[in-house]
Backbone as a printed PyTorch tensor [residue, N CA C, xyz], in Angstrom:
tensor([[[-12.5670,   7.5000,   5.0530],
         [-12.1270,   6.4350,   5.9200],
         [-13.3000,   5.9380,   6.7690]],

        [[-13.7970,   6.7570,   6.9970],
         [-14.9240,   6.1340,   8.1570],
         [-15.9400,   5.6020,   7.4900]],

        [[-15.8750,   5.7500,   6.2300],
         [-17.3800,   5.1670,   5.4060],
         [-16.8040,   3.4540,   5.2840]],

        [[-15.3890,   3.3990,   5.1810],
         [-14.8390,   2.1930,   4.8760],
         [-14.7240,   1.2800,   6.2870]],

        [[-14.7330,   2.0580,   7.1250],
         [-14.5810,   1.2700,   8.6630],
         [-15.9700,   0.6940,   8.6740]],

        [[-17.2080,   1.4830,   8.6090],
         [-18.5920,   1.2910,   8.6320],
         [-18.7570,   0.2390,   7.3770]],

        [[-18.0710,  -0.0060,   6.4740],
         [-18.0050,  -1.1720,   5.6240],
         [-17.9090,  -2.3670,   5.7730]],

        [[-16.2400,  -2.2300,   6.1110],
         [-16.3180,  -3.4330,   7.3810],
         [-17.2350,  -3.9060,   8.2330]],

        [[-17.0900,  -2.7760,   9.1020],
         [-18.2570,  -3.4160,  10.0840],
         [-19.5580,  -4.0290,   9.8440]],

        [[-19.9090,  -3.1910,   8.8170],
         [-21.5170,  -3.6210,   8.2600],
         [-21.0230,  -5.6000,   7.9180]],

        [[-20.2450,  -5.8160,   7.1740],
         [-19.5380,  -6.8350,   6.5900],
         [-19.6140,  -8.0730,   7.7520]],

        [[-19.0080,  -7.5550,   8.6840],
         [-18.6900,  -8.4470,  10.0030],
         [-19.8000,  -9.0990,  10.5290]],

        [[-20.5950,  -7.7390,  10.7670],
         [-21.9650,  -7.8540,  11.8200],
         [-22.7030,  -8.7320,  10.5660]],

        [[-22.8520,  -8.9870,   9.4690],
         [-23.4950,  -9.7040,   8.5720],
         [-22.7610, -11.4670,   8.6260]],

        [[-21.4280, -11.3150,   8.5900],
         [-21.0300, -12.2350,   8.5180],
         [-21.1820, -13.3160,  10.0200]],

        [[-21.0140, -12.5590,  11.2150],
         [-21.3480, -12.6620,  12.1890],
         [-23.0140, -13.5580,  12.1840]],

        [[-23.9280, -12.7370,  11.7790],
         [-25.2930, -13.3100,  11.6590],
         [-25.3620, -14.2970,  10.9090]],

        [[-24.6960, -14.2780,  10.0000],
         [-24.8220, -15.6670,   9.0580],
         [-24.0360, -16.6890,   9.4530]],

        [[-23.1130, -16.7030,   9.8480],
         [-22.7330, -18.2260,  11.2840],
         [-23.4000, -18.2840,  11.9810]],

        [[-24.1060, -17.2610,  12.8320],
         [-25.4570, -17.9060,  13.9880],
         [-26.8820, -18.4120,  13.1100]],

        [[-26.9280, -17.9460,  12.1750],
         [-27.9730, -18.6840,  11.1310],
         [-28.1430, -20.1160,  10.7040]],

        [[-26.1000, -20.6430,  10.3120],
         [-25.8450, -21.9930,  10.1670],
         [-25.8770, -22.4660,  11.5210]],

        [[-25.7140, -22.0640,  12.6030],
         [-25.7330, -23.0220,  14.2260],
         [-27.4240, -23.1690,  14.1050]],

        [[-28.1330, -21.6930,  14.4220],
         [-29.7270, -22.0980,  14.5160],
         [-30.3770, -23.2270,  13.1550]],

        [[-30.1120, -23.2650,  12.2200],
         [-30.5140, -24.7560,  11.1440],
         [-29.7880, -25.4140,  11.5360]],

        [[-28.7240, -25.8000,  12.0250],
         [-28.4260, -27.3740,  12.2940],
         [-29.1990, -27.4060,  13.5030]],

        [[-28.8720, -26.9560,  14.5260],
         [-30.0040, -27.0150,  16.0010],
         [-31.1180, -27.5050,  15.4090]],

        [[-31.8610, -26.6610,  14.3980],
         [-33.2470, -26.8990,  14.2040],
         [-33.7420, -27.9620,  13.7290]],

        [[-32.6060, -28.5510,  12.7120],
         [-32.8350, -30.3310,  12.0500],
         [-32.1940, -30.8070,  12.8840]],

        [[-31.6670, -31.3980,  14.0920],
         [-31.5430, -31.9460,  14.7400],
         [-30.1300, -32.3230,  13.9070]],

        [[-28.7240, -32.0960,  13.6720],
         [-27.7320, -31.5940,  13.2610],
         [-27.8550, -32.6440,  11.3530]],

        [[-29.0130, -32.7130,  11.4560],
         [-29.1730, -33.4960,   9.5820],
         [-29.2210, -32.1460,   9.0250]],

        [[-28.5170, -32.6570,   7.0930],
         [-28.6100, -32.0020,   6.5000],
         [-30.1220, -32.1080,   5.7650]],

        [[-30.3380, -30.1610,   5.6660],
         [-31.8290, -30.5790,   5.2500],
         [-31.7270, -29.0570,   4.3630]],

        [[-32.5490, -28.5710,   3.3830],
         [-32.6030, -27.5010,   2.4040],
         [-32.4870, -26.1770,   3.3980]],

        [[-32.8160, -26.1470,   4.4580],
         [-32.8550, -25.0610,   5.2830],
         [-31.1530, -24.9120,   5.9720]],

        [[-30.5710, -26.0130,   6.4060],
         [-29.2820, -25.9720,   6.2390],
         [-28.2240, -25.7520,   5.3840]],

        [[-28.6290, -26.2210,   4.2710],
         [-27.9170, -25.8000,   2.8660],
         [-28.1140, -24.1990,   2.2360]],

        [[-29.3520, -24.1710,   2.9700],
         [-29.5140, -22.5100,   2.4070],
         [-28.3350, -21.7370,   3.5350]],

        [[-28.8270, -21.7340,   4.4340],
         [-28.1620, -21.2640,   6.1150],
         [-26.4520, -21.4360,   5.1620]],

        [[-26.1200, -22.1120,   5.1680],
         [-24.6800, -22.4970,   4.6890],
         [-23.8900, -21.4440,   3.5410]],

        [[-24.9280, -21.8140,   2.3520],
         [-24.8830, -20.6350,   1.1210],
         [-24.9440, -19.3260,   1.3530]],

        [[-25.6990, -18.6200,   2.5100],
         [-25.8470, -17.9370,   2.7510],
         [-24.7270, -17.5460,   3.3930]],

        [[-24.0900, -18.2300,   4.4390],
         [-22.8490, -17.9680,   5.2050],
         [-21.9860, -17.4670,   4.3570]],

        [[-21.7130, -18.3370,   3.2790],
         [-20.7820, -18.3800,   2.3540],
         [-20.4760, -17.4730,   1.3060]],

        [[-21.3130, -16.8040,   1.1240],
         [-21.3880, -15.4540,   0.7890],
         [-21.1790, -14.7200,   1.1980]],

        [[-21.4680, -14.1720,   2.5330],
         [-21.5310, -13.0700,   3.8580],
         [-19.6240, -13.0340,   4.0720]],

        [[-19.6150, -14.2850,   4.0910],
         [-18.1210, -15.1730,   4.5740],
         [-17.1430, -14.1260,   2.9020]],

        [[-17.3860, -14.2880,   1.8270],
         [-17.2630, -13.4330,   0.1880],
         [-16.6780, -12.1660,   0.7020]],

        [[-18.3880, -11.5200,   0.9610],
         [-18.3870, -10.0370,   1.1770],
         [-17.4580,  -9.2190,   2.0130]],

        [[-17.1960, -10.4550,   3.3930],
         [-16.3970,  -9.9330,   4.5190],
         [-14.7080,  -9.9870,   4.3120]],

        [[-14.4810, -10.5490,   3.2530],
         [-12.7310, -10.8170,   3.2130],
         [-12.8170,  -9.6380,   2.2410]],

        [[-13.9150,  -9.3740,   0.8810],
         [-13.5950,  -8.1290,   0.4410],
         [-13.0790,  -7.6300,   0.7090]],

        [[-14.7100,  -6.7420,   1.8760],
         [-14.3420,  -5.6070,   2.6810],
         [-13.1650,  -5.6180,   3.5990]],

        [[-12.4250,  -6.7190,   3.9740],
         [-10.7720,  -6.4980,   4.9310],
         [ -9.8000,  -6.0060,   4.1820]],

        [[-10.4040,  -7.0520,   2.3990],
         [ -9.0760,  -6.2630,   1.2130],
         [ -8.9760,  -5.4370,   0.8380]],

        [[ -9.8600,  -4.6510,   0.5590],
         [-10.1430,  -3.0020,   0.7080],
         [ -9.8230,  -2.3830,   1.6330]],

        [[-10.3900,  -3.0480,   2.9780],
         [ -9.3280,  -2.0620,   4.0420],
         [ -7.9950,  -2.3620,   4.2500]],

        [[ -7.4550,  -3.4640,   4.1900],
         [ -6.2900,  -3.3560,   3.4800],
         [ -5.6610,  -2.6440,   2.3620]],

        [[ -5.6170,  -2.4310,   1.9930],
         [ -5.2330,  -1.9350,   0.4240],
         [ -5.0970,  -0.3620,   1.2980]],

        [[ -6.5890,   0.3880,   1.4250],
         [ -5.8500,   1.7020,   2.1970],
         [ -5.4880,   1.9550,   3.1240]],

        [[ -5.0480,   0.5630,   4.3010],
         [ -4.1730,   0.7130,   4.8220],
         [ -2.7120,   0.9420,   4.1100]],

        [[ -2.2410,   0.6640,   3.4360],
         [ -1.1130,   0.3290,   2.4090],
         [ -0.7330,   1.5510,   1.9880]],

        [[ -2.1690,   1.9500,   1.3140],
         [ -2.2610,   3.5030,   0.6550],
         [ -1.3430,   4.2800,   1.6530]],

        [[ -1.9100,   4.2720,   2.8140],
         [ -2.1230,   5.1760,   3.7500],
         [ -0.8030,   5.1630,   4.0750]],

        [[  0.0350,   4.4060,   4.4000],
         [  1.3290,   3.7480,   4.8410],
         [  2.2420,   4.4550,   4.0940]],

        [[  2.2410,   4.1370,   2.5390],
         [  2.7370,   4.8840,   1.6700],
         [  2.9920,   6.0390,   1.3590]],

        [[  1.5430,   6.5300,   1.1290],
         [  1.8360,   8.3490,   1.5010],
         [  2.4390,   8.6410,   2.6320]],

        [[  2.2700,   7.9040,   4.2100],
         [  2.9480,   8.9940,   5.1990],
         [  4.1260,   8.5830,   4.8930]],

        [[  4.8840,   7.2380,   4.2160],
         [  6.6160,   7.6480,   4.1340],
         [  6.7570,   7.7840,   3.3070]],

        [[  5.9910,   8.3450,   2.3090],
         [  6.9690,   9.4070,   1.0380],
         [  6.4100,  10.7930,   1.7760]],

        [[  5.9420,  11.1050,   2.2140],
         [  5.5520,  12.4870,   3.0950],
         [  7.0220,  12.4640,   3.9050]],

        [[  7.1920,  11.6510,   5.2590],
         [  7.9910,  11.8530,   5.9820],
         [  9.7450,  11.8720,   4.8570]],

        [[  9.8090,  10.7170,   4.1490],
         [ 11.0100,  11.0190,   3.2170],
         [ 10.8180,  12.3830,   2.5620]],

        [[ 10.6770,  12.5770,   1.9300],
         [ 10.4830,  14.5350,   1.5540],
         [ 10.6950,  14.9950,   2.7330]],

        [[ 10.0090,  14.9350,   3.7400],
         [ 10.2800,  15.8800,   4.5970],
         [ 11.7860,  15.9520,   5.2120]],

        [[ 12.1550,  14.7070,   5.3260],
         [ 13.7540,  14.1100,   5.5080],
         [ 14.6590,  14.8670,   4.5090]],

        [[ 14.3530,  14.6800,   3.2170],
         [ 15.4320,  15.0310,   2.6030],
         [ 15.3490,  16.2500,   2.4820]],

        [[ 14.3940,  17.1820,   2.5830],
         [ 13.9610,  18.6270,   2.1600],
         [ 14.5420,  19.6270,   3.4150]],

        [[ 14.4770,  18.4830,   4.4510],
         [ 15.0620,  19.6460,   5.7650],
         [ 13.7530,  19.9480,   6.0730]],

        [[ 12.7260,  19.5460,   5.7130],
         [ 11.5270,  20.3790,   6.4820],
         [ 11.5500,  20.0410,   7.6500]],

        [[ 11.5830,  19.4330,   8.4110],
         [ 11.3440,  18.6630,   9.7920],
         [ 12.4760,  19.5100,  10.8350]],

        [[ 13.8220,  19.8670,  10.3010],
         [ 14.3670,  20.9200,  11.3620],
         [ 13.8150,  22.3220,  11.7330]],

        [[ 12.7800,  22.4880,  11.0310],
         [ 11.9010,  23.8100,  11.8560],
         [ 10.8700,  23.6130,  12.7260]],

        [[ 10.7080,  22.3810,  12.0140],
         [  8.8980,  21.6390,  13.3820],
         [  9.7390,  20.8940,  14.6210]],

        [[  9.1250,  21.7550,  15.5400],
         [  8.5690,  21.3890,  16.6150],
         [ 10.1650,  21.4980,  17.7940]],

        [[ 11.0650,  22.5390,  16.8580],
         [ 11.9560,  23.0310,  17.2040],
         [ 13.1740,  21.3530,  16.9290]],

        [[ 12.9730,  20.8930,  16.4710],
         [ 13.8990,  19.7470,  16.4780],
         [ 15.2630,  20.7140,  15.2620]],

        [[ 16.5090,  19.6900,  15.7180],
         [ 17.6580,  20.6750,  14.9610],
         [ 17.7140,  19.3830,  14.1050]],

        [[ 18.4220,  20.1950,  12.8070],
         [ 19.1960,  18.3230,  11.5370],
         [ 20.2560,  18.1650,  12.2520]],

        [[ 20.3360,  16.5220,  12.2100],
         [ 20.8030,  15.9490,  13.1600],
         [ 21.4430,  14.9740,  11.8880]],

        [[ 21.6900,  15.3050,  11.2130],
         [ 22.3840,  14.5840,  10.2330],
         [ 23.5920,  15.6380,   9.4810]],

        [[ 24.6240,  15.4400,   8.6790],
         [ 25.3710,  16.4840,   8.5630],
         [ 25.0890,  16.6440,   7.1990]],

        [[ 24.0950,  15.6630,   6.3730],
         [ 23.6650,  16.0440,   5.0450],
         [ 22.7470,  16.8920,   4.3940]],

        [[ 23.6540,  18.3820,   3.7500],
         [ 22.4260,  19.1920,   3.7630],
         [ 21.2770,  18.4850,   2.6660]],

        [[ 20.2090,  19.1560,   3.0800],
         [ 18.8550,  18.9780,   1.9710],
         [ 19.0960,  19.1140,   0.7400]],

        [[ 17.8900,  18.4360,   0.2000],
         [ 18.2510,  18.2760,  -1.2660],
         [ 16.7070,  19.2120,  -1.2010]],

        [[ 16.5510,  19.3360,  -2.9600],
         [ 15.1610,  19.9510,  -2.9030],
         [ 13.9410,  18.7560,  -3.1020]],

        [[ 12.6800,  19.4090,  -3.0490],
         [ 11.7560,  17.8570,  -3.7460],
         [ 11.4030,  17.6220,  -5.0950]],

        [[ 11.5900,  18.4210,  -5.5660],
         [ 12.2750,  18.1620,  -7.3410],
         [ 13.1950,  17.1590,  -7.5840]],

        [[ 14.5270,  17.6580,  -7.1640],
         [ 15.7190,  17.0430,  -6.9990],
         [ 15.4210,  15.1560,  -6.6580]],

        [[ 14.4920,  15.1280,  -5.4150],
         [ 14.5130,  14.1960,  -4.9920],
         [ 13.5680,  12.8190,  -5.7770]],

        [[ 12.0390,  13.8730,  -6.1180],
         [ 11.6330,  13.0120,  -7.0840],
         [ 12.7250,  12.3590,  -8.6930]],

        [[ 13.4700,  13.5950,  -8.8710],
         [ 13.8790,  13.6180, -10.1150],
         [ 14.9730,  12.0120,  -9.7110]],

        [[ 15.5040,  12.0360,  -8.3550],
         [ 16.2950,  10.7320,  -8.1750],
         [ 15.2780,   9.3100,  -8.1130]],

        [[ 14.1150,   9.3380,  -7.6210],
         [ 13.3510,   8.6370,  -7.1270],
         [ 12.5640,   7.9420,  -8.6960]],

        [[ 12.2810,   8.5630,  -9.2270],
         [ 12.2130,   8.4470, -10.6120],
         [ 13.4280,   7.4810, -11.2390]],

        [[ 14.3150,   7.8950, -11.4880],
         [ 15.5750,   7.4740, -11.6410],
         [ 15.5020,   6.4410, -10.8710]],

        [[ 15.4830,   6.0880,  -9.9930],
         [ 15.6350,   4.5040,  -9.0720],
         [ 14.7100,   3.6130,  -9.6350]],

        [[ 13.4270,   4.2030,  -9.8180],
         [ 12.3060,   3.1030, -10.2570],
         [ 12.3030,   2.5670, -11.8850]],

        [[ 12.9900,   3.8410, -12.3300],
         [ 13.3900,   3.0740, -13.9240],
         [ 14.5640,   1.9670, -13.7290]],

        [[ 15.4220,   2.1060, -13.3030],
         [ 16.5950,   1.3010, -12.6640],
         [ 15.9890,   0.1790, -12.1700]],

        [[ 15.3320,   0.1400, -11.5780],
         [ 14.6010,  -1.3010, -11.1740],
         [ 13.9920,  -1.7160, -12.1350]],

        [[ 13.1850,  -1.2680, -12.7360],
         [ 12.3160,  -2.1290, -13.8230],
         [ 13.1870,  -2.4950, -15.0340]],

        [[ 14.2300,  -1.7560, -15.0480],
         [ 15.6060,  -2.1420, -16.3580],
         [ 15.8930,  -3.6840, -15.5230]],

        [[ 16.0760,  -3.6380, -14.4740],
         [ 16.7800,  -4.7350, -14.0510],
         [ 15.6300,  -5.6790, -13.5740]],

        [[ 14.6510,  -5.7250, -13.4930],
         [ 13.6200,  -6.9480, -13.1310],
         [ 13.3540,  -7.4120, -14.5480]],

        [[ 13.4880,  -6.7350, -16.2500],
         [ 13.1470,  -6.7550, -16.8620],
         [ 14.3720,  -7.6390, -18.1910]],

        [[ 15.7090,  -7.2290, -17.4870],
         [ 16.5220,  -7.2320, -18.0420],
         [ 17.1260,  -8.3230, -17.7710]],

        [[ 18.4340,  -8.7440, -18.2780],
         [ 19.3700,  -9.6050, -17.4930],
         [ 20.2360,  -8.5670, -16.8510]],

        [[ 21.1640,  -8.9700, -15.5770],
         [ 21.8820,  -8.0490, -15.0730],
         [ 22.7440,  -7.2220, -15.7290]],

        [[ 23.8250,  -7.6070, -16.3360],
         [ 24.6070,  -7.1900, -17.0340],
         [ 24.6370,  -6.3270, -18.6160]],

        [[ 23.0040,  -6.7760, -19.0790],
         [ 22.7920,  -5.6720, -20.1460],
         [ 21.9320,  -4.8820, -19.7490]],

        [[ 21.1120,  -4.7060, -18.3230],
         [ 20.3010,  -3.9180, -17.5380],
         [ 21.0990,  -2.7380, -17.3180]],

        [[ 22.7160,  -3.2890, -16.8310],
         [ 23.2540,  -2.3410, -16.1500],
         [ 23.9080,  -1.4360, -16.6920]],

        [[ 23.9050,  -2.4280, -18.5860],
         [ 24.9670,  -1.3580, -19.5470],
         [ 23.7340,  -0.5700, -19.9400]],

        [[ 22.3500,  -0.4640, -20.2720],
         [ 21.6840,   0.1970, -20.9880],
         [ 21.3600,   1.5720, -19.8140]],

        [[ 21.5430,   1.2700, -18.6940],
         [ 20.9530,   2.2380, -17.5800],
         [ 21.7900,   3.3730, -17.3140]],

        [[ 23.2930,   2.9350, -17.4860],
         [ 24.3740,   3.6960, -17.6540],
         [ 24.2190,   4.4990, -19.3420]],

        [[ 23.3540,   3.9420, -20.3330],
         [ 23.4780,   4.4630, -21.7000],
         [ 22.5290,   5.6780, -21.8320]],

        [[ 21.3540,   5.7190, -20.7070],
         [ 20.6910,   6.7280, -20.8320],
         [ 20.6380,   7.4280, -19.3350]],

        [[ 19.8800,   8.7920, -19.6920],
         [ 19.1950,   9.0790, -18.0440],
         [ 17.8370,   8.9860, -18.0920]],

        [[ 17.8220,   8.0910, -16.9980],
         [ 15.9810,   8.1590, -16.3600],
         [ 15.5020,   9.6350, -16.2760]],

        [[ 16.3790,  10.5860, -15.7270],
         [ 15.9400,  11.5410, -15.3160],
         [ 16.5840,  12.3740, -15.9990]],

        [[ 16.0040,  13.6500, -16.1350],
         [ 16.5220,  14.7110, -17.1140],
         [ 17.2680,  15.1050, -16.2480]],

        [[ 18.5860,  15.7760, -17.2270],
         [ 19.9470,  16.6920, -16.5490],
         [ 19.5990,  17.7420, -15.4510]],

        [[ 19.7340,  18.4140, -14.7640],
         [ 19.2870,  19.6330, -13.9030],
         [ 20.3660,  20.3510, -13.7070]],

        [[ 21.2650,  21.1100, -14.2710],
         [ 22.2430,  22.0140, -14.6630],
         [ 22.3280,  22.5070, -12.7990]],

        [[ 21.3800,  22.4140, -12.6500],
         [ 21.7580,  23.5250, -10.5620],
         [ 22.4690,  22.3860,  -9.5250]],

        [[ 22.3660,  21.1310, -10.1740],
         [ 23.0580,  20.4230,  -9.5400],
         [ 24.2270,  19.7140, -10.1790]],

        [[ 25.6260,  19.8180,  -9.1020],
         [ 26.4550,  19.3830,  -9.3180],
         [ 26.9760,  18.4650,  -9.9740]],

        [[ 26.4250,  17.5260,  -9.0240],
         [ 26.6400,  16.0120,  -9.3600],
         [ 26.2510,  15.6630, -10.1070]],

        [[ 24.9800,  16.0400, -11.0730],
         [ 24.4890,  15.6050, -12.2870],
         [ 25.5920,  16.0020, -13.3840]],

        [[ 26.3990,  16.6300, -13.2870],
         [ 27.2060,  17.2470, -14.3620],
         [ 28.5750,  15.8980, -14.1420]],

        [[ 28.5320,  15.3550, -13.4850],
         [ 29.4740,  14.1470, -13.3540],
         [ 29.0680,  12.8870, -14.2080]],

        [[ 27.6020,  13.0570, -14.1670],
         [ 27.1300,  11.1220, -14.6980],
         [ 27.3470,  11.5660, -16.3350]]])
């Protein structure tokens, strides 16, 4: 992370210099366009490239980052881990599932979606019902229902 902050920054402080580059050539031709302005410009314009990169990149693991902590905190939700930290009690009356269990549903949801972004509704919904996304797991109940 910090190599990517120092990315940015490097990015900025460049991009930064290369707008005071295009002010000092126009100042300097007296605000005409002249090859030293056009360079000053090109030059911006690049710097100007490099610097939205480097934000989309730090974007992106911002995103990352976002992601992992709420599939971290969901696991931890559904697993019950969180009623031993920090003395907090479950405060919900649904016991835990395991994180097997949970991927094994989570899995199952994302095939379900792509049947249906992929599908039309109605033969999305008969083919999704025709198979399982997710393999049977005999320790749970409710799987012995679908």
């Amino acid at each position: 992370m910090d190599s990517l902050v120092d990315s940015l920054n490097n990015a900025y402080q460049e991009f930064v210099a290369g707008a005071a580059n295009v002010l000092e050539a126009n100042e300097a031709s007296g605000a005409q366009k002249t090859a030293a302005t056009d360079a000053a410009l090109e030059n911006f314009k690049q710097k100007w490239e490099l610097f939205r990169v480097a934000c989309d990149q730090a974007e992106e693991f911002v995103e990352s980052v976002k992601q992992r902590i709420g599939s971290e905190c969901l696991v931890d939700e559904a697993t019950g881990s969180l009623a031993g930290k920090s003395g907090q009690a479950a405060t919900t009356g649904i016991p835990p599932i395991s994180a097997v269990r949970l991927e094994q549903m989570s899995k199952a949801v994302r095939w379900l979606v792509i049947e249906l972004q992929h599908g039309s509704g109605a033969a999305a919904s008969a083919s999704a019902h025709s198979h399982q996304s997710a393999p049977f797991d005999a320790r749970f109940t409710e799987d012995a229902t679908q």
